[in-house]
FIFIPA-535292 format. One line per field, with one value per residue (C-alpha): residue number from 1; residue in one letter; x, y, z. Coordinates in nm, 3 decimals. Layout:
% residues N
k <- (NUM; ...)
r <- (A; ...)
east <- (X; ...)
north <- (Y; ...)
up <- (Z; ...)
***
This chain:
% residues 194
k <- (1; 2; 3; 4; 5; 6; 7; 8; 9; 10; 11; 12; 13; 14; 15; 16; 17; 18; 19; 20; 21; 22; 23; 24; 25; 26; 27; 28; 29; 30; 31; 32; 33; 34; 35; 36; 37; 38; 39; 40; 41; 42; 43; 44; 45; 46; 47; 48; 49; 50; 51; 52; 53; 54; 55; 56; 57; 58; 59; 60; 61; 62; 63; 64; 65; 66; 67; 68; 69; 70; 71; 72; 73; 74; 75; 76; 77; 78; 79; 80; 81; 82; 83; 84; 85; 86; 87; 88; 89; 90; 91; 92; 93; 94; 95; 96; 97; 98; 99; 100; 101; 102; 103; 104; 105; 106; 107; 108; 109; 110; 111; 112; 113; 114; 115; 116; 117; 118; 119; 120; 121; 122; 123; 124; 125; 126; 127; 128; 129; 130; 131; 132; 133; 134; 135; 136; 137; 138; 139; 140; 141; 142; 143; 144; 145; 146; 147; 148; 149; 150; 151; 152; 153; 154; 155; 156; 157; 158; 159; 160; 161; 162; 163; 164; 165; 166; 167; 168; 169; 170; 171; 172; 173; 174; 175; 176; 177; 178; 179; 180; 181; 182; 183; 184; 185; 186; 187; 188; 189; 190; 191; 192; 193; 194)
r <- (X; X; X; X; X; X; X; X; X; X; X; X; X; X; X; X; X; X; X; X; X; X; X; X; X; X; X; X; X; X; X; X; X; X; X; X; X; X; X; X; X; X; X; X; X; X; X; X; X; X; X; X; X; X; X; X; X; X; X; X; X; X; X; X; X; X; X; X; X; X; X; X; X; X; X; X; X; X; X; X; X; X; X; X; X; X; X; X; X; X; X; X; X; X; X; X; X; X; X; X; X; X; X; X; X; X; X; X; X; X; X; X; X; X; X; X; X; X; X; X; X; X; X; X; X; X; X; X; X; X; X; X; X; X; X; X; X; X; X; X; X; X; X; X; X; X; X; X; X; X; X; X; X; X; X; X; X; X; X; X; X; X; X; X; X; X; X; X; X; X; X; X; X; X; X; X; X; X; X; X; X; X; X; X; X; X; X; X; X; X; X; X; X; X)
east <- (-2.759; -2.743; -2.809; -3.096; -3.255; -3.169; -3.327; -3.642; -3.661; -3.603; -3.867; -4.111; -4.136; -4.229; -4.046; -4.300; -4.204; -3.842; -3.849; -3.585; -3.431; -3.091; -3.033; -3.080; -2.863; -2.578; -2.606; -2.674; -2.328; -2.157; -2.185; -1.859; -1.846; -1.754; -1.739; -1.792; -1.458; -1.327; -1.381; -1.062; -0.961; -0.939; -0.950; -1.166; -1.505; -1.627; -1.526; -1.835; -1.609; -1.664; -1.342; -1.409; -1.093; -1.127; -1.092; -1.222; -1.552; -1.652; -2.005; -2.111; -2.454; -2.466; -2.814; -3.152; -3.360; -3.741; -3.850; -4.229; -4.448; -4.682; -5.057; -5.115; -4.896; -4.599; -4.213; -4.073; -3.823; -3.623; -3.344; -3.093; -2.991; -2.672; -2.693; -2.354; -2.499; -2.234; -2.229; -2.221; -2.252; -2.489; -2.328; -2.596; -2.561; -2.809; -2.768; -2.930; -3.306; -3.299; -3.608; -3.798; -3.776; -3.405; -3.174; -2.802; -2.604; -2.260; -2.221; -1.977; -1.982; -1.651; -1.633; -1.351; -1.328; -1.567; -1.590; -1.533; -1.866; -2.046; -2.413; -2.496; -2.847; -2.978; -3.287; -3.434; -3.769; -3.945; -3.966; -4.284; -4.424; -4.682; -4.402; -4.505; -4.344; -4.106; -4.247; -4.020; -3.949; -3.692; -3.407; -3.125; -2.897; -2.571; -2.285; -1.943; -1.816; -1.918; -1.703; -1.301; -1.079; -0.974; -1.212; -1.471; -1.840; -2.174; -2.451; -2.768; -3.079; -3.396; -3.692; -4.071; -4.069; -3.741; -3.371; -3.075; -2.677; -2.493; -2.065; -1.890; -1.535; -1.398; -1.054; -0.804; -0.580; -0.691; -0.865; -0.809; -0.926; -1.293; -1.105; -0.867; -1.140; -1.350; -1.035; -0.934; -1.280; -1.259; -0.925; -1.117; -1.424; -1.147; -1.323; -1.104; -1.051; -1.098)
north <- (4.936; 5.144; 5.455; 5.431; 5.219; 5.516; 5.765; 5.456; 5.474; 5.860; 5.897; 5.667; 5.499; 5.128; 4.911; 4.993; 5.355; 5.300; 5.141; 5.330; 5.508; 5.329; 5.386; 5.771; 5.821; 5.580; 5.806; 6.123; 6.037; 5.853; 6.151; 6.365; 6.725; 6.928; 7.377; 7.597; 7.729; 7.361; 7.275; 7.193; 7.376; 7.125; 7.142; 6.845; 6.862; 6.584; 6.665; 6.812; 6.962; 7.371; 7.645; 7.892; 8.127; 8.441; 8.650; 9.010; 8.976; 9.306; 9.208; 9.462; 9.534; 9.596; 9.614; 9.486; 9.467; 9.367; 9.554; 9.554; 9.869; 9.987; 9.850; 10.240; 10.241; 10.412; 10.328; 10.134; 10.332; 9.945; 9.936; 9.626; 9.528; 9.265; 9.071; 8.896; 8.638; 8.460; 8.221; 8.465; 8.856; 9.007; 9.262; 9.482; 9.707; 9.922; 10.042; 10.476; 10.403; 10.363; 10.495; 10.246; 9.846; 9.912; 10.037; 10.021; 10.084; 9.962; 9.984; 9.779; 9.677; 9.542; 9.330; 9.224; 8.978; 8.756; 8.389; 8.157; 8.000; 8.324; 8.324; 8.632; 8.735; 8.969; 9.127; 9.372; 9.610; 9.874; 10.201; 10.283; 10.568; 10.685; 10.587; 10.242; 9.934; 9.831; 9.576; 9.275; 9.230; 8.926; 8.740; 8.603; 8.330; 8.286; 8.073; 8.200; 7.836; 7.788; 8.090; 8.022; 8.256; 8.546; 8.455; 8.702; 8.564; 8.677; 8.583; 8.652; 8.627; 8.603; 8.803; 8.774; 8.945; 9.096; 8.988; 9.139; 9.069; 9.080; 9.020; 8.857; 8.871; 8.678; 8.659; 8.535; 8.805; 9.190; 9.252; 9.479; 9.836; 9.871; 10.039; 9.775; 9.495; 9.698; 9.742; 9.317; 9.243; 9.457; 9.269; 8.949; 8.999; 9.145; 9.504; 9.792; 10.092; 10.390)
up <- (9.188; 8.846; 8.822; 8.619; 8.939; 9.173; 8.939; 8.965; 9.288; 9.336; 9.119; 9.217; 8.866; 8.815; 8.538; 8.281; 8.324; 8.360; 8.023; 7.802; 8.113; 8.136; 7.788; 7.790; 8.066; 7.891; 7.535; 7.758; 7.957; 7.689; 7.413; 7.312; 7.483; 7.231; 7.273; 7.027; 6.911; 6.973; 6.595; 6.384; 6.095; 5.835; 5.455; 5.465; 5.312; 5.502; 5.833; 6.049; 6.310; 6.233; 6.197; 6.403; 6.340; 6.338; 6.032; 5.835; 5.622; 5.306; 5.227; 4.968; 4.862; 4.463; 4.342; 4.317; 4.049; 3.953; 4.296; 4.338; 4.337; 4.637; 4.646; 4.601; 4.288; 4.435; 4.349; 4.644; 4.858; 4.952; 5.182; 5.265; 5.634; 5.672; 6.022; 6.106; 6.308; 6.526; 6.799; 7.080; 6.906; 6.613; 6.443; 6.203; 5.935; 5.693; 5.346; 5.250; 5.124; 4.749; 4.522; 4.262; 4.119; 4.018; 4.223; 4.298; 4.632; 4.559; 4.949; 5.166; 5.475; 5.644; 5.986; 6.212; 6.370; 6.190; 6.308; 5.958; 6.022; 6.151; 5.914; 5.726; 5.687; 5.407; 5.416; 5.191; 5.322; 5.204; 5.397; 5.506; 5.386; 5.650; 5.948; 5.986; 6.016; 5.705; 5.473; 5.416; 5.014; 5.071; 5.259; 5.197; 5.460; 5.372; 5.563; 5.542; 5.593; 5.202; 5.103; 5.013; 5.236; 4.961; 4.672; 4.623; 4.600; 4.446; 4.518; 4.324; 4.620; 4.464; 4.650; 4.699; 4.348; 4.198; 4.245; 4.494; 4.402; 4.686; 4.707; 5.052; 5.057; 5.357; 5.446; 5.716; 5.587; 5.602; 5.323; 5.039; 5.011; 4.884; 4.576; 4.544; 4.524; 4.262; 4.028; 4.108; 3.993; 3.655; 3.617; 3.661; 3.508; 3.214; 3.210; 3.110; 3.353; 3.093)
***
């Protein structure tokens, strides 16, 4: 007797209702067990299996730009939250309130530990000015398995109205100093230190 049958008759089910039953056990049974962490760490684009090493992640948050007023007319006061969102941990950080459309943190936020497919969420609000609740002016999702180990990446998120430029720097390495970066960008982006 299969064990679809002794499911049948465990569950009082007739044939028409045990249609489909033997083949959901066989793919249920039949289907690879795979654990997170198990992934390999190819170089392979095409391979599906995730890398789950563990490595050191500088996501700095530059500016934003194009921010939208108050209904009452009043300059935004907009501040940015980074969630490292990983299979088993959330790690979250919060930039100082800014004033006004235009405005530019230049603050960095480093993590250990960092799983090379963690996801890191962006979101940008706008402090409430009579002690409410934050209103939410945009979000950003970004994996860190589309980031090359040691390459620094910006992104350019646009909002509900207005634009945020964020950099992730994501390393197996340690990383460099926040000073260090900044001057290795000038050298890349060819800007002279004066």
């Amino acid at each position: 007797m299969t064990s679809a049958h002794l499911l049948a008759r465990h569950l009082k089910l007739d044939g028409e209702q045990l249609a489909g039953v033997r083949t959901a056990a066989v793919l249920r049974h039949d289907l690879p067990l795979q654990r997170a962490g198990q992934g390999t760490a190819s170089r392979d684009p095409d391979d599906k299996d995730l890398d789950h090493r563990q490595g050191n992640l500088r996501v700095r948050i530059l500016e934003a730009e194009g921010l939208p007023n108050r209904p009452d007319g009043a300059a935004c006061e907009p501040y940015v939250t980074v969630t490292n969102a990983e299979l088993t941990r959330r790690r979250v950080r919060k930039t100082a309130p800014g004033a006004g459309s235009d405005v530019r943190w230049d603050e960095a936020f480093d993590f250990e530990g960092t799983s090379a497919c963690a996801q890191i969420v962006i979101d940008t609000w706008d402090r409430s000015s009579q002690g409410g609740p934050p209103d939410l002016l945009g979000k950003a999702v970004v994996s860190l398995s589309e980031c090359r180990p040691g390459i620094p990446h910006t992104f350019f998120s646009n909002l509900l109205e207005g634009k945020l430029v964020v950099r992730l720097l994501f390393d197996f390495a340690s990383l460099p100093s926040p000073e260090e970066e900044e001057a290795q960008m000038a050298q890349i982006l060819g800007l002279s230190q004066a």
